[in-house]
C-alpha positions as CSV (number, residue, x, y, z in Angstrom):
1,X,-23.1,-43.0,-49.5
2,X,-24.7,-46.0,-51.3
3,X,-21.9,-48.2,-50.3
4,X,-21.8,-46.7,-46.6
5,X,-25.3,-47.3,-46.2
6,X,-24.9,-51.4,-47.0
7,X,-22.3,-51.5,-44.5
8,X,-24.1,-49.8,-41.5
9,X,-26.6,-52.2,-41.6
10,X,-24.6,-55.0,-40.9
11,X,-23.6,-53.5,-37.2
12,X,-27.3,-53.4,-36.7
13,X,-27.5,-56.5,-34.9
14,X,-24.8,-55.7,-32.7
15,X,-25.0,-52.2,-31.8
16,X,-24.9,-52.8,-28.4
17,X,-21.0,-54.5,-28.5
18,X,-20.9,-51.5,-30.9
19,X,-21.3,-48.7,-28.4
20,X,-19.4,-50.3,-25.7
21,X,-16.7,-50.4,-27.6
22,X,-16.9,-46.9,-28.9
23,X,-17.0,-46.0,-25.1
24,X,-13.6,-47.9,-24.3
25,X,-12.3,-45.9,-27.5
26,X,-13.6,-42.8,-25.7
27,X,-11.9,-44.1,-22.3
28,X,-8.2,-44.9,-23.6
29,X,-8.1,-41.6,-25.5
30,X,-9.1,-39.5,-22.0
31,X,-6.1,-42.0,-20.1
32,X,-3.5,-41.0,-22.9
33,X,-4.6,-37.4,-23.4
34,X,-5.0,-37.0,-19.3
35,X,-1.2,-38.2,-17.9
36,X,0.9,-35.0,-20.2
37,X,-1.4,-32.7,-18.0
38,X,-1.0,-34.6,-14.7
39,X,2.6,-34.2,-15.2
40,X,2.6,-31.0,-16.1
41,X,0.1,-30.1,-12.7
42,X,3.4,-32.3,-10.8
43,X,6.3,-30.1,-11.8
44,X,4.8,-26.7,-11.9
45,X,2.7,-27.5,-8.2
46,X,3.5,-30.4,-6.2
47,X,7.0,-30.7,-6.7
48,X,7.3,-27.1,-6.1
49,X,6.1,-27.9,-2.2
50,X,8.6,-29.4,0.3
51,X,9.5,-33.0,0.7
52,X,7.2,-33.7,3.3
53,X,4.3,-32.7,1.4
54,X,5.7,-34.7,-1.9
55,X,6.2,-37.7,0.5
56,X,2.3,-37.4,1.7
57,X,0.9,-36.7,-2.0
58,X,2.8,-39.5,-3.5
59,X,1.4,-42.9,-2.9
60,X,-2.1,-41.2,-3.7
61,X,-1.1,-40.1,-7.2
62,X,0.3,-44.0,-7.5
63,X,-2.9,-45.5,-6.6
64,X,-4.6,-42.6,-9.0
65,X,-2.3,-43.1,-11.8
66,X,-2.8,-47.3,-11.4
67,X,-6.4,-47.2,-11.4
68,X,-6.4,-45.0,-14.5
69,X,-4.3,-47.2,-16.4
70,X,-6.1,-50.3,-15.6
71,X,-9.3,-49.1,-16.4
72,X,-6.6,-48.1,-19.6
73,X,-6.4,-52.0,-20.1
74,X,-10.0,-53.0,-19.5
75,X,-11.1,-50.6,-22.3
76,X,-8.3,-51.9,-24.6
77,X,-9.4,-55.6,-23.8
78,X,-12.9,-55.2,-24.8
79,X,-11.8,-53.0,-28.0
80,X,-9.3,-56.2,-29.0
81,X,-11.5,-59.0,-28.4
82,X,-15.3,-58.0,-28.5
83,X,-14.2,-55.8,-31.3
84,X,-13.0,-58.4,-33.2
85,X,-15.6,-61.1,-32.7
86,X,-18.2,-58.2,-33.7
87,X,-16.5,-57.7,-36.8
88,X,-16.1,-61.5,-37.5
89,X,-19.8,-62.1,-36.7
90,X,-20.3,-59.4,-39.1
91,X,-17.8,-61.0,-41.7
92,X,-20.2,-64.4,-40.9
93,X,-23.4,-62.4,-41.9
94,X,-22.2,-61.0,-45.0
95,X,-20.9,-64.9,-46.1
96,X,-24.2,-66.3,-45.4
97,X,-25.7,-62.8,-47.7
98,X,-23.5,-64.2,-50.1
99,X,-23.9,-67.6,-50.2
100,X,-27.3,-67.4,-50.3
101,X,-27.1,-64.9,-53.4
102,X,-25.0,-67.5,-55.0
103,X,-28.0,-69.9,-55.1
104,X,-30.3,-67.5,-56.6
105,X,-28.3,-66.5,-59.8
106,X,-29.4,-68.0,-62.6
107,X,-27.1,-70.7,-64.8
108,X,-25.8,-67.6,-66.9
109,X,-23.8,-65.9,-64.1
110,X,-21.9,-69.4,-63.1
111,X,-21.0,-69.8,-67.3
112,X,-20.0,-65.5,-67.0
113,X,-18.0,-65.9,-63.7
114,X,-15.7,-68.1,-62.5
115,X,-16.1,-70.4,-58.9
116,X,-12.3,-69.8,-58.2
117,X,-13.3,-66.3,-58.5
118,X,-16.3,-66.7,-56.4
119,X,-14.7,-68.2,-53.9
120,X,-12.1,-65.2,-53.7
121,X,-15.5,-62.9,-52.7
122,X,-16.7,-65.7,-49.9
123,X,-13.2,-65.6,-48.3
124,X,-10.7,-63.1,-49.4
125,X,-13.1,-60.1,-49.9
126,X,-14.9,-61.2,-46.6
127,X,-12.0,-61.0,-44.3
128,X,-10.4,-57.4,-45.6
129,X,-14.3,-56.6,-44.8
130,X,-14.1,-57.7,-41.2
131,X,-11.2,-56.1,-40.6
132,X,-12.5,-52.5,-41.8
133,X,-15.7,-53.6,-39.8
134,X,-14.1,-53.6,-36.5
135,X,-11.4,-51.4,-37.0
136,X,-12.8,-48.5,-38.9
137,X,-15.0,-46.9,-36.4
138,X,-12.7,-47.4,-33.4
139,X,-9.8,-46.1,-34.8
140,X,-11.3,-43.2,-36.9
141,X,-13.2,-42.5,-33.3
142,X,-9.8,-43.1,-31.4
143,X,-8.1,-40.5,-33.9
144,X,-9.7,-37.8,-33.8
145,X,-10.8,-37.6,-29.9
146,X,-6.7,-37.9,-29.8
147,X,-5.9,-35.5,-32.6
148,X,-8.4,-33.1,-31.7
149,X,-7.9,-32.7,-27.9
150,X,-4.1,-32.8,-28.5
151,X,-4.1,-29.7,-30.9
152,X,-6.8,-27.6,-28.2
153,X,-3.5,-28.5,-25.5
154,X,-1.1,-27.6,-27.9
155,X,-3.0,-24.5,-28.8
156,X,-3.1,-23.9,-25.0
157,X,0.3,-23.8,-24.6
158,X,1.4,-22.0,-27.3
159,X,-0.7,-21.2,-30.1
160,X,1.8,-19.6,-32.9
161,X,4.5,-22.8,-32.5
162,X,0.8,-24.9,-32.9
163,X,-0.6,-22.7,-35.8
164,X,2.6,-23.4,-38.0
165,X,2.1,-27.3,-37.0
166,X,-1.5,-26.7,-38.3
167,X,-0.3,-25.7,-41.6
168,X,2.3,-28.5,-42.3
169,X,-0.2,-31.3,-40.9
170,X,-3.5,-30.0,-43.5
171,X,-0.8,-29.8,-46.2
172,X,0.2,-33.5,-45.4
173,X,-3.3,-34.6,-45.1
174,X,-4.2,-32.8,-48.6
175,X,-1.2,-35.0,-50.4
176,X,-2.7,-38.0,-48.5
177,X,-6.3,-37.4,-50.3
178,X,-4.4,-36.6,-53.5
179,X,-2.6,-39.9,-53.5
180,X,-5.7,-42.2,-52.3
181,X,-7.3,-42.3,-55.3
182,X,-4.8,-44.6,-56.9
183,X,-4.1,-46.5,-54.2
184,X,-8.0,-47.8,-54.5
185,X,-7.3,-48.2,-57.8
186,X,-4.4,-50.4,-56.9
187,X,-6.3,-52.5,-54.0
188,X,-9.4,-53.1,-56.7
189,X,-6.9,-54.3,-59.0
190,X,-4.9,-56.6,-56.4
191,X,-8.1,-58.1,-55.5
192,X,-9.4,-58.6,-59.0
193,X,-5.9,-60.4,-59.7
194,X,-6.3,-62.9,-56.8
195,X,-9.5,-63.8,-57.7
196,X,-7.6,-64.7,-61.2
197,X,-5.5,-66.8,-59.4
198,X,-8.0,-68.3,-57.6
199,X,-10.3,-68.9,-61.1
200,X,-6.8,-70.5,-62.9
201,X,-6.0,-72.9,-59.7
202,X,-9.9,-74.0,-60.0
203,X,-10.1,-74.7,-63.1
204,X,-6.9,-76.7,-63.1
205,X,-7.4,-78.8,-60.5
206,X,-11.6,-79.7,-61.2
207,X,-10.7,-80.9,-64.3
208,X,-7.3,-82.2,-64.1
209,X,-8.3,-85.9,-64.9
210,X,-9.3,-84.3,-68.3
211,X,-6.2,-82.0,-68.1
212,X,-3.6,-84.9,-67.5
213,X,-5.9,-87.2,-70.4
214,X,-5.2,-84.8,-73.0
215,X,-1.9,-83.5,-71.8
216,X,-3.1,-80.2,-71.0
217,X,-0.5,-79.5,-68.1
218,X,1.6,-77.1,-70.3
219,X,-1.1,-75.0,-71.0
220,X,-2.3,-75.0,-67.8
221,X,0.7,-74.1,-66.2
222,X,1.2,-71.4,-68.5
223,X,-2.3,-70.4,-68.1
224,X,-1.2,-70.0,-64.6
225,X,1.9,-68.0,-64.8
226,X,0.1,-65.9,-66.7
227,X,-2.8,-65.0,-63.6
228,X,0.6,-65.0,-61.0
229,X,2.5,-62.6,-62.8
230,X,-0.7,-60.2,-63.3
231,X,-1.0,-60.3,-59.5
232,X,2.7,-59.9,-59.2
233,X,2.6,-56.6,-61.2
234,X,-0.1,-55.3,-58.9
235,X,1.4,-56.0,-55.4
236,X,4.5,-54.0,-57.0
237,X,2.6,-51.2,-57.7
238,X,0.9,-51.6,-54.2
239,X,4.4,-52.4,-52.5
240,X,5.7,-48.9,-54.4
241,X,2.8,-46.8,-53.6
242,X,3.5,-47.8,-49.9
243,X,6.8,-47.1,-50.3
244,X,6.6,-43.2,-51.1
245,X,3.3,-43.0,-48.5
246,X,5.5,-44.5,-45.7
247,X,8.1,-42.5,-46.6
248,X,6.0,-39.5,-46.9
249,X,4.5,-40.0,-43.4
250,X,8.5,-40.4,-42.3
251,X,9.4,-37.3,-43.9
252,X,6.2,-35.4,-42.1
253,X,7.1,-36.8,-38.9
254,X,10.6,-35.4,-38.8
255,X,9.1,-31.7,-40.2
256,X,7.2,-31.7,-37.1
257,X,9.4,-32.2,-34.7
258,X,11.9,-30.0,-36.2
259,X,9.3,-27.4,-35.7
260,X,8.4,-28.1,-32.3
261,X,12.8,-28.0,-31.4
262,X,13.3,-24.7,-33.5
263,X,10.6,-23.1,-33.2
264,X,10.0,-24.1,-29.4
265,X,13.7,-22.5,-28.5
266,X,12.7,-19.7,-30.5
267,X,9.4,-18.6,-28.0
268,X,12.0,-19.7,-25.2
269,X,14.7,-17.7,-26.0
270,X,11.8,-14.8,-26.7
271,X,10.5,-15.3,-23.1
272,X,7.0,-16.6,-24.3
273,X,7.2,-20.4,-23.4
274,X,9.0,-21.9,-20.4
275,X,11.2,-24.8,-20.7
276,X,8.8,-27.0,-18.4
277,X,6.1,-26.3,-20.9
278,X,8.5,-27.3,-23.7
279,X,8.7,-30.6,-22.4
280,X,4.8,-30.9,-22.0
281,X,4.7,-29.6,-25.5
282,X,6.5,-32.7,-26.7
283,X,4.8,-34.9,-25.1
284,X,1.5,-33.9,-26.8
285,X,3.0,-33.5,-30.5
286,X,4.3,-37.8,-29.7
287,X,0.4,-38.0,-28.4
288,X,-0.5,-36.1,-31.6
289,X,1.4,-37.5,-34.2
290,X,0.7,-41.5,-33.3
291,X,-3.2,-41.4,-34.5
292,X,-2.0,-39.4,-37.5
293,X,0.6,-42.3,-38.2
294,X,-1.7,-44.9,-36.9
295,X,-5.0,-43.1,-39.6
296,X,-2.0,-43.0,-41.8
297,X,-1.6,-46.8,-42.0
298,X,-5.3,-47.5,-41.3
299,X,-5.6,-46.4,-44.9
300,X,-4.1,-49.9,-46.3
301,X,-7.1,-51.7,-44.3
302,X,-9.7,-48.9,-45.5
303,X,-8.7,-48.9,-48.7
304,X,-8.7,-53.5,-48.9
305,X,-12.0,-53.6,-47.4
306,X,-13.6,-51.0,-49.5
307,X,-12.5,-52.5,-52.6
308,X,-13.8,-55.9,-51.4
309,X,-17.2,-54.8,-50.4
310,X,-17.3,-53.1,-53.9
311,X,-17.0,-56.6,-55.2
312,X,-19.4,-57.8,-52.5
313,X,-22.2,-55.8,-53.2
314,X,-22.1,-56.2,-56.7
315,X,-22.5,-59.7,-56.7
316,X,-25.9,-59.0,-54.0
């Protein structure tokens, strides 16, 4: 809570881009979540009616279904863009925090600390921060309005097939939790090793006319192989970790939609779900499971820009 706090106040100054864009989140979600149940109200009523009265109802529903999806492309245009200045304006403020916390340490945190390592926080850090900035609310926001109303439509249609999805998707999101602690291990680390990098490339080249005057360059270099193959060992681990969580998610994915062919030919064949509402059925559970994939991934970025503001705030 002491880290969330720092953060919130930085989208103080731009609450109002803030809410808009939390508003075009709110408006793409209702677009995706709304067309599954307009199609659903077309084969079960209006294509049920003659041709005539298909012919009449037609161009309206094209006009409707237009409209909806360019408002669809407004809302994503001001999430992309605004969104994005908003973070970097906030990625601007935090620099300037930064900088101007630089020129208040005293002499003996420049002799602790490293400027190749300073640096890394002004830049690096900054940027995974912007990123979390602009994407974390919108996509956390996005999520769940997405999850959430997909699993009350699911549970609408048929509410055993969607307990038994329940079940596998809280298990899957319990491993998820399990496995995040080390992967912010991992992310701290990456960071930490960068900022190694950074530290050996400075010192190298601000003092190579005493480097190449004493014939330093072998030490040097191997000073430098040194910080590269730390940072090495940690994108491995990173690279691995996302390995097994990607394959993970790939795994859950497929579990799911076995689920929703077995189990949905089961309540056919039993007389409780209609084939019709199959095929709605599936097209929630693809509405369903692309915010789970998408929070899924998201984690990389949450997990990047926590770590740097960790380092950010320790420095103010």
């Amino acid at each position: 809570m002491h880290v969330f706090k720092k953060f919130v106040k930085y989208y103080k100054p731009y609450q109002s881009v803030f809410w808009m864009d939390m508003f075009c989140a709110l408006l793409v979600s209702a677009v995706d979540l709304a067309f599954p149940q307009i199609l659903n109200w077309a084969t079960k009523d209006l294509f049920a009616h003659g041709a005539q009265a298909i012919y009449r109802i037609l161009p309206w529903m094209a006009i409707g279904l237009l409209v909806m999806y360019f408002l669809r492309f407004l809302g994503r245009y001001y999430i992309t863009y605004q969104g994005h200045v908003m973070g970097a304006r906030m990625e601007a403020d935090m620099r300037m925090d930064l900088f101007k916390q630089y020129q208040r340490l005293s002499f003996s945190y420049y002799d602790r600390n490293n400027t190749g390592e300073m640096m890394s926080k002004l830049l690096t850090d900054l940027f995974d921060i912007s990123e979390l900035a602009h994407h974390g609310p919108e996509n956390l926001f996005i999520c769940t309005l997405k999850i959430v109303g997909s699993f009350v439509l699911l549970f609408m249609i048929n509410g055993p097939l969607t307990a038994i999805m329940l079940v596998v998707t809280i298990v899957m999101a319990a491993l998820s939790f399990a496995l995040n602690y080390w992967r912010r291990r991992i992310f701290r680390e990456n960071r930490e090793r960068m900022a190694g990098i950074n530290a050996a490339v400075q010192d190298s080249l601000g003092g190579i006319r005493v480097v190449k005057s004493f014939g330093g360059e072998d030490a040097e270099r191997e000073k430098f192989r040194a910080a590269n193959e730390a940072f090495l060992d940690t994108k491995n681990r990173s690279y691995k970790f996302m390995g097994a969580f990607h394959g993970l998610n790939s795994l859950f994915t497929g579990l799911l939609y076995t689920i929703v062919v077995v189990g949905g030919g089961y309540f056919v064949a039993a007389g409780t779900l209609a084939v019709t509402d199959l095929a709605i059925y599936a097209l929630y559970v693809g509405i369903f499971m692309a915010p789970v994939e998408q929070l899924i991934n998201f984690t990389e970025t949450l997990q990047k820009g926590y770590a740097g503001f960790r380092r950010f705030i320790e420095v103010l």
